[in-house]
Backbone as CSV, one residue per row, in Angstrom:
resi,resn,N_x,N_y,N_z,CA_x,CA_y,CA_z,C_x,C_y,C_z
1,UNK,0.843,-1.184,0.000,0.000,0.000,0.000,0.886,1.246,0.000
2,UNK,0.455,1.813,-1.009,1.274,3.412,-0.754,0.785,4.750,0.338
3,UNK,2.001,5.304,0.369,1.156,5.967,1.651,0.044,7.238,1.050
4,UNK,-1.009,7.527,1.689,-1.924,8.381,1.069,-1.438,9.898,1.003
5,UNK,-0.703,10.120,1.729,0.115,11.976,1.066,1.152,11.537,0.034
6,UNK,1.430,10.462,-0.535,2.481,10.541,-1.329,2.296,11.243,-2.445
7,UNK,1.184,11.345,-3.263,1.039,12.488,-4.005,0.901,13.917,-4.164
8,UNK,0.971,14.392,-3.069,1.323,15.663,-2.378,2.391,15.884,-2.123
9,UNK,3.331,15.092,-1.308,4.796,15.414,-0.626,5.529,15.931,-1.598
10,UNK,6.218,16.876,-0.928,7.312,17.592,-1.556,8.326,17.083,-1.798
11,UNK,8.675,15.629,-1.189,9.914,15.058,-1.763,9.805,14.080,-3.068
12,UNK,8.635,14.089,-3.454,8.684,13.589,-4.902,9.428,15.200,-5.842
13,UNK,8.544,16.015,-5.309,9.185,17.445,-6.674,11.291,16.986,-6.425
14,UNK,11.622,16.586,-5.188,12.891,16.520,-5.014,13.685,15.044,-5.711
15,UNK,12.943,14.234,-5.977,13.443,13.175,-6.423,12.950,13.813,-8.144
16,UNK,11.980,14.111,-8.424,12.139,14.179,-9.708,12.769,15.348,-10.641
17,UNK,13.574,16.152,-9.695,14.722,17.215,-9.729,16.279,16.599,-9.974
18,UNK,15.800,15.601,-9.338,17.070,14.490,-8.903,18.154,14.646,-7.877
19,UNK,17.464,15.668,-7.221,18.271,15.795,-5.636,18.302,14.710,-4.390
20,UNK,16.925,13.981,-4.965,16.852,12.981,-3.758,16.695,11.506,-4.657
21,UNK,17.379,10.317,-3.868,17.165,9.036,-4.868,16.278,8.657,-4.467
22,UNK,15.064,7.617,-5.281,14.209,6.992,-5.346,14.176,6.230,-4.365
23,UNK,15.421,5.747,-3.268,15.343,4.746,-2.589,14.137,5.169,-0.882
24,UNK,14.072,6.556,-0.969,13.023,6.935,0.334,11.834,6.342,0.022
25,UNK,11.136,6.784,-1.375,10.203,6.381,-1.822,9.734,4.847,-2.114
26,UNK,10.832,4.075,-2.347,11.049,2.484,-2.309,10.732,1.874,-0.311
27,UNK,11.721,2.860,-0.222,11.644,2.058,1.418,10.460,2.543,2.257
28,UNK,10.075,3.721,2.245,8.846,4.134,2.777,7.574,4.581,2.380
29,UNK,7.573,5.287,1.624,6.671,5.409,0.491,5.618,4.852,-0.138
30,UNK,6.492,3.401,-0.583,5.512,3.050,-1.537,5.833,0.953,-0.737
31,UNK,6.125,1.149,0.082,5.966,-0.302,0.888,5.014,-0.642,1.270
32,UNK,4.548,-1.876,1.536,3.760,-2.127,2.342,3.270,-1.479,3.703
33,UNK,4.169,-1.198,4.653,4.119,-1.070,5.776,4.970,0.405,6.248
34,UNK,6.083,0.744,5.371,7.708,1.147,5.821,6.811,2.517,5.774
35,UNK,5.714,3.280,5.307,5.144,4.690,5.207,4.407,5.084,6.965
36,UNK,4.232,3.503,7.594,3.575,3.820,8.746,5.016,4.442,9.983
37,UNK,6.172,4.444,9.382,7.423,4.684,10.467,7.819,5.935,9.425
38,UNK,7.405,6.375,8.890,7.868,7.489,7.679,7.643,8.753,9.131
39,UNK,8.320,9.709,9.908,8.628,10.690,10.511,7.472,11.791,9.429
40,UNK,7.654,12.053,8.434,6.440,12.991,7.986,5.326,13.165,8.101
41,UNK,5.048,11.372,7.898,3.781,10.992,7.616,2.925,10.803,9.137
42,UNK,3.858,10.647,10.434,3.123,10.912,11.409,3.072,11.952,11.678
43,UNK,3.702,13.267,11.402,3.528,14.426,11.616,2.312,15.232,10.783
44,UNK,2.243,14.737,9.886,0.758,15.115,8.997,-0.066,14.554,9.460
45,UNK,-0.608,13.195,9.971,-1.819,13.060,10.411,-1.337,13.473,12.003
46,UNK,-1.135,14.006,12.499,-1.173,14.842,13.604,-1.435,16.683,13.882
47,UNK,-1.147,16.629,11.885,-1.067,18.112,11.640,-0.177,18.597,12.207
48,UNK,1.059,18.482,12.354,1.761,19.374,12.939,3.123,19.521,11.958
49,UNK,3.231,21.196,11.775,4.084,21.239,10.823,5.442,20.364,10.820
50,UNK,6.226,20.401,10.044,7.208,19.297,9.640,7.499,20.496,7.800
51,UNK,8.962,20.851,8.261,9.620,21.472,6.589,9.897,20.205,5.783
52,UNK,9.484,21.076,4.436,9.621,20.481,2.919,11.383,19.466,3.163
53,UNK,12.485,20.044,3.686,13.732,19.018,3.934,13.411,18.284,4.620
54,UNK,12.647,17.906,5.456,12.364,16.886,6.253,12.321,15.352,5.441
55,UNK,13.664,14.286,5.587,13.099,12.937,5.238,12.610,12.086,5.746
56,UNK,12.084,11.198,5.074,11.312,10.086,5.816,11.359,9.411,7.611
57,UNK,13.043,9.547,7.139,13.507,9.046,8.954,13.814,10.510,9.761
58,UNK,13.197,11.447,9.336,13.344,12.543,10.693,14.366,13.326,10.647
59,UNK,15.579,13.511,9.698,16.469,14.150,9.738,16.339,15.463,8.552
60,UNK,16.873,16.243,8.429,16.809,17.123,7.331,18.038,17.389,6.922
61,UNK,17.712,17.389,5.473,18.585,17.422,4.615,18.697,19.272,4.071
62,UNK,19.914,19.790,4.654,20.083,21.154,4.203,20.231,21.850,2.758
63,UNK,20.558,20.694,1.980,20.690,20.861,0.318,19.376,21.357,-0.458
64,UNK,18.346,20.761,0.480,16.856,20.583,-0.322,16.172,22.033,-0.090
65,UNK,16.867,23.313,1.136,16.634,24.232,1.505,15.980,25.161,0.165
């Protein structure tokens, strides 16, 4: 199952820039399960902001600024 903001998130515009590799989207994204530990994705259904650098595992990436 893919996760349901994946067509929204801003880190697709970053992978298809080619700043970010496909492998976030492989491992969390678009897994079975790996979108329910995705750091964004609990911060959106909580509503609580979380920046566009923000990846999947919680860290931010300063390049994507």
């Amino acid at each position: 199952m893919t996760c349901k903001w994946y067509g929204v998130c801003p880190l697709r515009r970053y992978e298809t820039e080619g700043r970010i590799g496909l492998v976030w989207a492989e491992k969390y994204c678009k897994s079975d399960d790996g979108w329910m530990e995705c750091e964004r994705y609990k911060l959106e259904e909580r509503s609580i902001y979380h920046p566009d650098n923000m990846l999947p595992d919680g860290t931010l990436d300063e390049t994507l600024g």
